[in-house]
C-alpha angles and dihedrals in degrees: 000000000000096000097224117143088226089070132064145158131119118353106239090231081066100059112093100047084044081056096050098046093046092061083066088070109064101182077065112085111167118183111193144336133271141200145169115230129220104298097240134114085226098096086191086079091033107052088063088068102055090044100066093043098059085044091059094043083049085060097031088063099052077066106043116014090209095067091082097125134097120200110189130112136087138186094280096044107025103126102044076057093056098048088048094057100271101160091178119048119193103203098143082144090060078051116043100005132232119337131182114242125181092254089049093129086065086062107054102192137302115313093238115240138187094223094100092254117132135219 
């Protein structure tokens, strides 16, 4: 939803009929849709991403009941998310911290925030 090249998955123009084949395998059960936002403290480029998405997931039901779920949040967002409809939050920094990974450089730092959670 963000539109980063760093992020992929399915293009939200492909969803219905993603929705529709995927009913044809029935070992496959999705329940709702994800997405990572723009990584920025300004909300103001974040919150777009969450609003398409739960529009999407709005339409997607109509064609599979299941789809109810809307994975989007993290520590630095997650409460635009959930303002948006985000019913999963991802915020394992607010958790555990900070942690190197090997593919730290394609996480500069911790989006600041003014909700008293430390990097």
């Amino acid at each position: 939803m963000s539109g980063e090249d760093s992020k992929f998955g399915l293009h939200p123009n492909a969803l219905l009929p993603f929705v529709e084949t995927v009913d044809q395998v029935p070992r496959l059960r999705p329940c709702g849709l994800m997405t990572l936002a723009l990584f920025s403290s300004d909300m103001a480029k974040v919150r777009p991403c969450f609003i398409p998405l739960r529009r999407l997931r709005d339409k997607a039901v109509k064609h599979n009941a299941a789809l109810t779920g809307l994975s989007m949040g993290m520590t630095g967002d997650f409460e635009e998310a959930i303002e948006e409809g985000a019913t999963v939050l991802r915020v394992g920094q607010a958790i555990f911290g900070k942690r190197p990974t090997p593919d730290g450089h394609c996480w500069p730092g911790f989006a600041p925030t003014d909700r008293g959670i430390e990097p």
